[in-house]
C-alpha positions, 0 to 999 in steps of 0.5 A, spaced: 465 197 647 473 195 649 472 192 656 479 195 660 484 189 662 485 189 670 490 187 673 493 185 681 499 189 683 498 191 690 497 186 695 496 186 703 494 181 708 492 181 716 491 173 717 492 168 723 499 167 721 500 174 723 501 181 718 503 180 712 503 176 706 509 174 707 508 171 714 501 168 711 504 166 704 510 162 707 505 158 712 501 156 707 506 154 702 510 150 709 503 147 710 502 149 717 496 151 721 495 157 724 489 155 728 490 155 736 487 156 742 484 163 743 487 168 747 482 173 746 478 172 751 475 168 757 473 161 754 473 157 759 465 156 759 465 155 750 463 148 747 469 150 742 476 154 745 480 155 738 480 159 732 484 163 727 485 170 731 491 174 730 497 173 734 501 178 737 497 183 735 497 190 738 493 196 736 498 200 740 503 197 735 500 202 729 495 207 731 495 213 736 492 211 743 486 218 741 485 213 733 484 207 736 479 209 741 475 211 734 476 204 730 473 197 732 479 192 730 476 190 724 477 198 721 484 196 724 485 190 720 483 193 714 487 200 714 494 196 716 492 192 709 491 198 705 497 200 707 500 193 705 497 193 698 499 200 696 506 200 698 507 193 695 504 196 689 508 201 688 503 208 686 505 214 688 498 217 691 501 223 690 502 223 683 496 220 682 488 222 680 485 219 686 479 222 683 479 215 680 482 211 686 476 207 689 475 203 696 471 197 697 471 192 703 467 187 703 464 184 711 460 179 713 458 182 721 462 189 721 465 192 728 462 186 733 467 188 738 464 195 739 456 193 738 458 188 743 462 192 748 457 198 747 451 194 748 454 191 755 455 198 757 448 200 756 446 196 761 451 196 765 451 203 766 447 207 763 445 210 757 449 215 758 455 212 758 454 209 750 459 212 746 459 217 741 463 212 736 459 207 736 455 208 730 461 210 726 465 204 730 460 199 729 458 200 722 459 195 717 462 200 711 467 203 717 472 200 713 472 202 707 471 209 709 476 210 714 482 207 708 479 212 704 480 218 710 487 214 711 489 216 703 485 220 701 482 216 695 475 219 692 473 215 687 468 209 688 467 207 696 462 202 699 462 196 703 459 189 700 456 184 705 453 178 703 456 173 708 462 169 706 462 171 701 462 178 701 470 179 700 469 176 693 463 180 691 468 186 693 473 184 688 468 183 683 464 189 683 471 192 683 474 189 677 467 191 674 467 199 676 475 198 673 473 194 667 467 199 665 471 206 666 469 208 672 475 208 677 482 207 674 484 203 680 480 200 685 482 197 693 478 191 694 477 185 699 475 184 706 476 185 713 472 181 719 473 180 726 467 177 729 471 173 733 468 175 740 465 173 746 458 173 742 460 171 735 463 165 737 457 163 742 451 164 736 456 159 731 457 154 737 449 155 738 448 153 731 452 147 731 457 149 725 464 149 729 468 143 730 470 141 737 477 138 737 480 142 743 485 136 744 488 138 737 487 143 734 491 144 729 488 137 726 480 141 727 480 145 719 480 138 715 476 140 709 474 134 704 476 130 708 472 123 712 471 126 719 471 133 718 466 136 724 465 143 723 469 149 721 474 153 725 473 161 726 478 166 723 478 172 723 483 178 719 482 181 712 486 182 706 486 187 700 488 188 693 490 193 688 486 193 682 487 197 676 486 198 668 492 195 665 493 202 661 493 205 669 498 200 672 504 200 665 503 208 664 506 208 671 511 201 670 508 196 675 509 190 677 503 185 676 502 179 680 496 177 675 490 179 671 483 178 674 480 175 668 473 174 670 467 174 676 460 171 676 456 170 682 449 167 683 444 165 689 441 159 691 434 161 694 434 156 698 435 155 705 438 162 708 444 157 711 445 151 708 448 151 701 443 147 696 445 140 696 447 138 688 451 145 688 446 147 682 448 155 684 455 154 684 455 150 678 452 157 675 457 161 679 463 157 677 461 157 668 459 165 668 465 167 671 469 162 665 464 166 660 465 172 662 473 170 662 472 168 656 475 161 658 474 153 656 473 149 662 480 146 660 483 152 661 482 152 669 489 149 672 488 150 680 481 152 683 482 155 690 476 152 693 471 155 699 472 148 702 470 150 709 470 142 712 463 142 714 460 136 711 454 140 706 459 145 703 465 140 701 460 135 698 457 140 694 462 144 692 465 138 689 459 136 685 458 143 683 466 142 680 465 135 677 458 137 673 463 144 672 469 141 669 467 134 667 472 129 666 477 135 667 476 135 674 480 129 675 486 134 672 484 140 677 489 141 682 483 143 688 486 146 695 483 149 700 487 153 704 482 154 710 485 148 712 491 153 715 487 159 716 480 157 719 475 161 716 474 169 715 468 169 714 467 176 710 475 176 709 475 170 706 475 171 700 480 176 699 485 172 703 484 166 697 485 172 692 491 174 695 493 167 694 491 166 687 496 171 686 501 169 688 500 162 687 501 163 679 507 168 680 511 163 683 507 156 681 506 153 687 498 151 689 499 150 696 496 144 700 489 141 703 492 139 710 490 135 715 487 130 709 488 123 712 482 120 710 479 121 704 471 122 703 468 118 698 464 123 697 470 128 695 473 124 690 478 130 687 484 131 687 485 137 694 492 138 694 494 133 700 498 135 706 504 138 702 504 144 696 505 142 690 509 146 684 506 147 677 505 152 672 499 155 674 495 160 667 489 160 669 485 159 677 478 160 680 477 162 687 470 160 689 466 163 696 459 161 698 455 165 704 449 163 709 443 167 704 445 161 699 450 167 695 455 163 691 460 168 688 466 165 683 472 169 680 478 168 675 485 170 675 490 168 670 498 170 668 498 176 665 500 176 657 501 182 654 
């Protein structure tokens, strides 16, 4: 059987830089950071008082009063990409069979916002007061559905949750449906906004945040000595995935093709990644099979790099027993040291990244590596974006649930 090429030629980005991928491709290029004190809420009692929150957003700003009271702000955040992604790919939706036009958005934790303020509701006030939205509010695959509602897209349509990595997951089960026939094009990513009062309370209780109040810009260190934890973040991204058939019968432009995807588990401990990164060792080489690529092949690998102390050394022995001698030669960035962390909207924020980083050949920096850790002894990137030609990357995303997902792109060629 002939698999169908796919292709990237749609792309948008709600991030902490703000909304768009250009506000979030120029910071990152520019190495800043876009972590800063949350706003969102009261933290005057939280052991940690940052994060990667959007700023300056306003749901008022683009949906009407009567449909935001019916969307909890990570349905917005994943309706505001999908339009990005569409307009930037060019389709005409009404020219088009949407019959085959799927939707796929991957979450960790889904509509917490509205479970939480619901749940305070119920005991505040009533019973009786619980809204009538909250299940189709709070449900994690509210995203998906509510972008296929938005622009009536009838193919293949659900949500993937599998932690941190869920957006990766989204992205590959997309490729993979577009590869086998079953859609011609595809919506895929992510999309979290657990940044809430109780989202933050149960990952300070578990210990894994970092706590440089005093500086917070410096907190996302990854791979670096005194790194202390990772830094929360919220927002989402979305890519328009299609057949390389599809996307030249209607002249797109491409960003990039997805060439491969694999993805492996742990079975090990429901929150810490296997210590000698043996799960993602085989996530990264069955995404190199499945594209068909040696090891040498692979010039930049946009890492899951979260500056926790387990993930960045596993990550790091997982690339070397990968690559070999080769990893010596792999630019390694991760680009978490600017966002902080998305949770499930990770990874289609660094697939983002991938694209445009082989479009215009520049792999954006690992900031605030100071002090080296022995133990991470690869080349991250350091402090400043780095311009090279780019012909083939991998984007890795691993999950609490021991869930290690790896996926290629590469420069399309006809």
């Amino acid at each position: 059987m002939n698999l169908r090429r796919v292709v990237v030629t749609g792309l948008g980005a709600v991030s902490p830089f703000g909304l768009g991928v250009d506000k979030l491709w120029a910071g990152l290029k520019a190495g800043e950071s876009a972590i800063r004190p949350i706003e969102l809420f009261d933290v005057s009692d939280f052991p940690v008082k940052f994060a990667g929150e959007v700023k300056d957003y306003v749901g008022l700003d683009h949906f009407e009063k009567k449909k935001l009271r019916h969307l909890d702000r990570v349905t917005q955040f994943a309706l505001l990409c999908a339009d990005e992604a569409i307009k930037d790919s060019g389709i005409d939706l009404e020219a088009s069979d949407r019959n085959r036009i799927g939707t796929i958005v991957g979450s960790g934790i889904g509509g917490l916002d509205t479970t939480e303020q619901q749940v305070l509701t119920l005991h505040n006030r009533g019973v009786r007061r619980v809204s009538p939205f909250l299940v189709p509010m709070m449900m994690i695959n509210a995203a998906s559905g509510e972008v296929a509602i938005r622009h009536g897209l009838k193919g293949p349509n659900f949500c993937v949750s599998s932690a941190c990595a869920s957006g990766n997951h989204a992205l590959g089960l997309a490729m993979q449906m577009i590869r086998y026939g079953m859609a011609d094009a595809v919506l895929a990513g992510g999309s979290e906004a657990a940044l809430t009062p109780i989202g933050l309370a149960g990952f300070c209780a578990a210990r894994a945040l970092s706590k440089r109040n005093d500086e917070p810009t410096k907190a996302s260190r990854p791979f670096d000595k005194d790194r202390d934890g990772f830094v929360f973040g919220e927002g989402g991204a979305l890519l328009f995935l299609e057949s390389l058939e599809h996307a030249q019968a209607r002249g797109a432009r491409i960003y990039a093709e997805f060439t491969g995807f694999s993805n492996t588990d742990d079975a090990g401990h429901i929150t810490a990644p296997s210590e000698d990164g043996e799960g993602a060792r085989r996530a990264i080489q069955g995404a190199l099979e499945d594209a068909k690529l040696e090891p040498t092949a692979i010039d930049y690998v946009n890492a899951h790099g979260t500056s926790t102390s387990l993930n960045d050394v596993m990550e790091t022995q997982a690339i070397k027993d990968t690559f070999g001698e080769h990893a010596y030669k792999l630019a390694v960035s991760s680009t978490k040291s600017m966002t902080g962390h998305l949770l499930g909207a990770s990874a289609g924020i660094e697939a983002v990244v991938m694209a445009k980083a082989i479009q215009e050949g520049i792999a954006p920096p690992t900031i605030n590596h100071d002090e080296p850790d022995p133990a991470c002894d690869l080349d991250y990137v350091p402090n400043e974006a780095r311009s090279m030609e780019i012909n083939h990357a991998i984007s890795n995303s691993f999950g609490f649930g021991g869930h290690n997902t790896c996926s290629v792109f590469s420069k399309f060629a006809e």
